[in-house]
N, C-alpha and C positions, 0 to 999 in steps of 0.2 A: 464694757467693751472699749478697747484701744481707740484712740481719739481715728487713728489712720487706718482703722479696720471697720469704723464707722463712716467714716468719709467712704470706705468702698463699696463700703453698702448701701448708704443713700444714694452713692451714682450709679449701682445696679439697679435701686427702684424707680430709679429715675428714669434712665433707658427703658427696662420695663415698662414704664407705664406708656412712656412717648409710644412707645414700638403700639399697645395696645389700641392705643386711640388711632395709630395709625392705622392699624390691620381693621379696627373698626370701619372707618372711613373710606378705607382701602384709596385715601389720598395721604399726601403729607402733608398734613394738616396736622396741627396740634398745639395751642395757643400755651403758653409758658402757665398763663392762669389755671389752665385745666390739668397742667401736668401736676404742678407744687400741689391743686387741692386732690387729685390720686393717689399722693405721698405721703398729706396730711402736714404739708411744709406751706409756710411762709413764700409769696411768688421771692419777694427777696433772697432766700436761702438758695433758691436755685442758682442763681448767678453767684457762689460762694464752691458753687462745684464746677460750674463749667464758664468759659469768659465770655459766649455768647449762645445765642439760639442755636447758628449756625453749628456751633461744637457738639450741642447735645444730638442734633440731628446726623452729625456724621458719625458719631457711637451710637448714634440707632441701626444706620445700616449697616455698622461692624458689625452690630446684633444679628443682622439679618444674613451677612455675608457668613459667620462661621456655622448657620445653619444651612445654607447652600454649598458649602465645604463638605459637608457629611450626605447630603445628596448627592455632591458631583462624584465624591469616594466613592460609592454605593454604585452609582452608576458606569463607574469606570474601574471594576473588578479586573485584574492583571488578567494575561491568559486567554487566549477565544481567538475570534475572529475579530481584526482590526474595523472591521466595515461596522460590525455591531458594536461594538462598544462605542463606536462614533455618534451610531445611530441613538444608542441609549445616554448618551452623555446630553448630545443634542435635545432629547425629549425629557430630560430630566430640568435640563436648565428651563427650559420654553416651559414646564408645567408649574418652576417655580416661580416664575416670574407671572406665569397666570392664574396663581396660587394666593400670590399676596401681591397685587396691583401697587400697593404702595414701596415695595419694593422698586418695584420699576419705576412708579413716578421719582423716589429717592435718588436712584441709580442714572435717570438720562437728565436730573438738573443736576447732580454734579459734573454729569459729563457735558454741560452746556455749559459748566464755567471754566473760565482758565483754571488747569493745574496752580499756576503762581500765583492767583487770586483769593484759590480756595487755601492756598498753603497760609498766607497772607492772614487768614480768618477763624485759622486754629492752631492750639500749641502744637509741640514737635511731636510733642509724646500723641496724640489722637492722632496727624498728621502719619506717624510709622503706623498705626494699628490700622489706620483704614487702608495704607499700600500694601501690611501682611495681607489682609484680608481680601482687598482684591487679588495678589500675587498667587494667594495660595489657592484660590476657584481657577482660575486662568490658569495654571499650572497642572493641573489636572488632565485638561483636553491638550495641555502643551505636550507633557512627554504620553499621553495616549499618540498623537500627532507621528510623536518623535519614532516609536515604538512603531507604528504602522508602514513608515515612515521606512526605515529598517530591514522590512518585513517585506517591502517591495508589495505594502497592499495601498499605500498613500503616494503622489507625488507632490512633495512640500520638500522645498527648498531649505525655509527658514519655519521650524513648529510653532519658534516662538511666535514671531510676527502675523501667522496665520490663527496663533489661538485668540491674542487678540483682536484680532478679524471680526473673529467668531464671537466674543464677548459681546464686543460693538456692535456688530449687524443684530443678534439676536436681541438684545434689548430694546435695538430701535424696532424691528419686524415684528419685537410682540405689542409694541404699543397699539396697533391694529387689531388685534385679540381684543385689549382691554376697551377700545373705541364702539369695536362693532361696527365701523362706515368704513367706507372707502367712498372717495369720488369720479366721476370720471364725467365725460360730456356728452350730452344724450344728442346735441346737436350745436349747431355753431354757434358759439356765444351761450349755450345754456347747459350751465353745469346740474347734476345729478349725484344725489347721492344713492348708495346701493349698501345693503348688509353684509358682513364678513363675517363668519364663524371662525370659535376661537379656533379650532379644530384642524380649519384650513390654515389657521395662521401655524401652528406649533406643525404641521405637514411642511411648509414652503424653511421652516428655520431647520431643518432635521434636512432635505434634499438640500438647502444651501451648505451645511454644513460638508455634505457627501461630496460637491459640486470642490467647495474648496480646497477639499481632502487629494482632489481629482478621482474621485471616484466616479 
């Protein structure tokens, strides 16, 4: 095997494996030691593929982003009623993100770091495949948006702006799915907690979605 057909195979086992211990854990969790003995590599060898922690974990959720690509496609079949495919795009994303938790936990710490930060902490090349990858999910519900939009069954000024809306809110409103708590105050000064079902959570992400469609 070619020296650089080997190289791309070891950083697809490599991914692979992060991704696995992830979906185990169903946190982001995955100590560099654990991934090289999944490999059958040297912890050293790892950092001879990727420049840091930080890089393998954002081609894990590249990993994870081009399989939510073919869910969001799946779910947003051309043709139909704009309301529905909203409704189904919406319950597709909300099942995957409650699907694989580490997804999500992957997905709201990049989004709690600065863009120039994270760009900052990996090369250009992993830097372009995680904005395809986000681009091409967001894209999906953008021209569904756009099409509905059109259609005089949406009122949305800007698809774009609103799909990312949608990206956003959704990821943050399923973290509550994967918690199970909500808070609230059962009286002055004393806080309470109470149960949330995922089920209400993936309902409130699907009626936001409708809400910002203006439906």
């Amino acid at each position: 095997m070619a020296s650089a057909e080997l190289r791309r195979t070891r950083e697809q086992d490599l991914v692979a494996a992060t991704r696995a211990l992830f979906d185990e854990r169903g946190i982001q969790d995955a100590p560099i030691e654990e991934i090289a003995r999944a490999v059958g590599i040297a912890r050293g060898l790892v950092y001879r593929h990727f420049s840091s922690k930080e890089e393998l974990y954002v081609l894990t959720v590249t990993n994870y982003l081009r399989e939510l690509d073919g869910v969001l496609e799946d779910a947003a079949v051309p043709g139909g009623d704009p309301v529905a495919q909203l409704e189904r795009w919406a319950r597709a994303f909300a099942g995957f993100c409650q699907r694989y938790p580490a997804f999500l936990d992957c997905a709201l710490s990049l989004m709690r770091r600065p863009a120039r930060e994270l760009h900052d902490m990996v090369s250009e090349s992993v830097w372009l495949r995680l904005g395809q990858g986000i681009a091409t999910c967001v894209n999906h519900v953008a021209r569904l948006l756009e099409t509905g939009r059109d259609a005089g069954a949406f009122d949305v000024e800007d698809p774009d702006y609103t799909a990312n809306v949608l990206w956003t809110q959704t990821l943050g409103t399923m973290h509550l799915a994967r918690i199970h708590v909500g808070i609230k105050q059962a009286a002055p000064g004393i806080p309470a907690l109470f149960t949330i079902e995922p089920e209400r959570v993936v309902e409130s992400c699907v009626a936001s979605a409708l809400a910002a469609a203006g439906v």
